[in-house]
C-alpha positions in Angstrom: 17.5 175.0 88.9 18.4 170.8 88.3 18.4 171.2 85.1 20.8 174.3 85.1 22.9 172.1 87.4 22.7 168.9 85.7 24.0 170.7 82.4 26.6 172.3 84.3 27.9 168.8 85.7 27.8 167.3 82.0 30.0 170.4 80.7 32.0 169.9 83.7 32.7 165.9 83.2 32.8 166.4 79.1 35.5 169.0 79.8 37.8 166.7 82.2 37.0 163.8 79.5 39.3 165.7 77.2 42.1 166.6 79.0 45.3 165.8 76.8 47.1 162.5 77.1 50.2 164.7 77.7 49.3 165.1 81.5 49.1 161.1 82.1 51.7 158.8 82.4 53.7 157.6 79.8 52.6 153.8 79.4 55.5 151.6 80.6 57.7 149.9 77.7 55.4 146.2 78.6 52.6 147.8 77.0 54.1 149.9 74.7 55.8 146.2 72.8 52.3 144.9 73.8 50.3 147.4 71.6 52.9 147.6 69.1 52.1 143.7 68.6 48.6 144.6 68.4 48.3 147.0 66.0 50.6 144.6 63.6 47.7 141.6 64.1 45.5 144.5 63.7 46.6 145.1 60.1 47.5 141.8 58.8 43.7 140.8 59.8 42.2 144.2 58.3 44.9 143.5 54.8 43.4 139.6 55.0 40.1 140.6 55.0 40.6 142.9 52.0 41.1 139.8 50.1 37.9 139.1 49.1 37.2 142.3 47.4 38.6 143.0 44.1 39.9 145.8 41.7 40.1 149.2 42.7 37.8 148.0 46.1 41.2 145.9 47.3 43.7 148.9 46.6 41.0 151.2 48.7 40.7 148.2 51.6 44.4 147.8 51.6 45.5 151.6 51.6 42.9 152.2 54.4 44.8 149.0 56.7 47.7 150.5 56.1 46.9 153.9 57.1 44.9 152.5 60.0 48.3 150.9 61.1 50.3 154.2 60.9 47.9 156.0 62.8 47.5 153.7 65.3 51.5 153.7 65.6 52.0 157.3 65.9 49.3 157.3 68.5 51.2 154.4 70.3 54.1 156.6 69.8 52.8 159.8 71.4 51.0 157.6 74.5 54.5 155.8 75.9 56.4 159.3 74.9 53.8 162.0 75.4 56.3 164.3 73.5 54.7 167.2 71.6 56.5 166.5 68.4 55.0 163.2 68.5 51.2 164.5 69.1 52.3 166.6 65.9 53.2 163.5 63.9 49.5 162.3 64.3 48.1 165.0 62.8 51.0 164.7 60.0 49.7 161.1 59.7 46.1 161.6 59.8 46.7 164.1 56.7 48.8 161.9 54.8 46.6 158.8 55.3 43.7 160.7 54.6 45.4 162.1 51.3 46.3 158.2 50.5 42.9 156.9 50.7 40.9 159.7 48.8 43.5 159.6 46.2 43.1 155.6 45.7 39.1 156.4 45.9 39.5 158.5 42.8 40.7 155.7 40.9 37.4 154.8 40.0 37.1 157.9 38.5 38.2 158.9 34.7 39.3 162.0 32.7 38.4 165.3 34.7 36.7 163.9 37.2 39.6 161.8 38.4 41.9 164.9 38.3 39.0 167.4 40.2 39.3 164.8 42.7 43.0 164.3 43.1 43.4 168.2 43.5 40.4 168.2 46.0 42.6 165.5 47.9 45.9 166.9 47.6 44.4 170.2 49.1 42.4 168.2 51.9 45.8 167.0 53.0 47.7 170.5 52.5 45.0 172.0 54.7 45.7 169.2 57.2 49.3 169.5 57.1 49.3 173.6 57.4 46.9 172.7 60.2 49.9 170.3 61.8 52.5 173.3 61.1 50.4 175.4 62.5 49.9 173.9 65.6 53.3 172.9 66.0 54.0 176.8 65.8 51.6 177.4 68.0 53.5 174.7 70.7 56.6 176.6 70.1 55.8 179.8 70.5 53.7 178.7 73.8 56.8 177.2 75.1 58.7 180.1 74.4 56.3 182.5 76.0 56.9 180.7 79.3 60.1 180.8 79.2 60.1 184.7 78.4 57.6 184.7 81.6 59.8 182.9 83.3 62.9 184.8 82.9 61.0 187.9 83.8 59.9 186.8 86.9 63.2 185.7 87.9 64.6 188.8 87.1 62.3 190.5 89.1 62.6 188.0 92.1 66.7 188.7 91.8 66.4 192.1 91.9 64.2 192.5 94.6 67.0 190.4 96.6 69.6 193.0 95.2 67.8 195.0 98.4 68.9 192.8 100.8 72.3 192.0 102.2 74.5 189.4 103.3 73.2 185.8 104.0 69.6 187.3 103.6 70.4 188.5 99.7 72.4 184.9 99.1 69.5 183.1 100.5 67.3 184.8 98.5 68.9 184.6 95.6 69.3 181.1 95.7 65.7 180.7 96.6 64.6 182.5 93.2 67.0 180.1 91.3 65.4 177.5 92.8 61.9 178.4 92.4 62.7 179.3 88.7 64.6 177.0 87.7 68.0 178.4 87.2 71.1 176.8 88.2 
């Protein structure tokens, strides 16, 4: 009986833990230049330290600060906004700095090898970015359905006033605008 408990709790807490970012509060615009300041340092260190390696190594090191950086900015982006399109950018950034590092990896490669491993790249990313589409689609249509939803509902909640009269059918009326949304 604890233990069925105990595992309930832990699916309970791991559940809250990821709740989007969309449902907190944009971060103010302090923070935002703050970060923003941070995550240039953050690169210019991560590009220094890729000094010491050499060749092919240095392109890899240097293409992975860099995509480091433009994650970390659209993430930035998405936390002061918390704008759907931007979540979508992250995933369009993910794939494409993914698709930047594993091609630069296959530099080391030669002849068939190096072009099996380009086209394994290039379709790692076009997964990733369908993936982004997708979910953007998926966003869309979601907000569309509520919109549908709500549009029935108020058309329900107007014509059930359509039995009233008077200031008892204005007043309703105006209190399925306002609990609808419409103007």
């Amino acid at each position: 009986m604890n233990t069925t408990f105990s595992l309930k709790t832990s699916l309970v807490i791991a559940a809250l833990a990821v709740i989007p970012a969309a449902y907190a509060a944009p971060m103010n615009k302090a923070d935002y230049k703050a970060d923003k300041v941070r995550i240039e340092a953050d690169y210019k260190t991560d590009k220094t330290a890729c000094g010491s390696l050499a060749g092919n190594a240095n392109d890899i090191c240097v293409e992975q600060a860099k995509g480091k950086e433009k994650l970390a900015l659209a993430q930035l982006e998405y936390a002061y906004t918390g704008k759907a399109k931007d979540q979508n950018k992250i995933m369009k950034t993910k794939a494409e700095v993914d698709y930047a590092v594993a091609k630069e990896k296959c530099d080391d490669r030669a002849g068939n090898a190096k072009d099996v491993c380009v086209q394994e790249a290039k379709a790692a990313e076009t997964k990733a970015l369908a993936d982004a589409k997708l979910d953007k689609k998926v966003g869309e249509a979601q907000t569309e359905a509520a919109v549908d939803k709500r549009d029935a509902d108020y058309k329900v909640a107007t014509e059930k006033c359509d039995a009233l009269a008077g200031d008892a059918k204005a007043s309703c009326v105006s209190a399925a605008k306002l609990k609808f949304g419409k103007s």
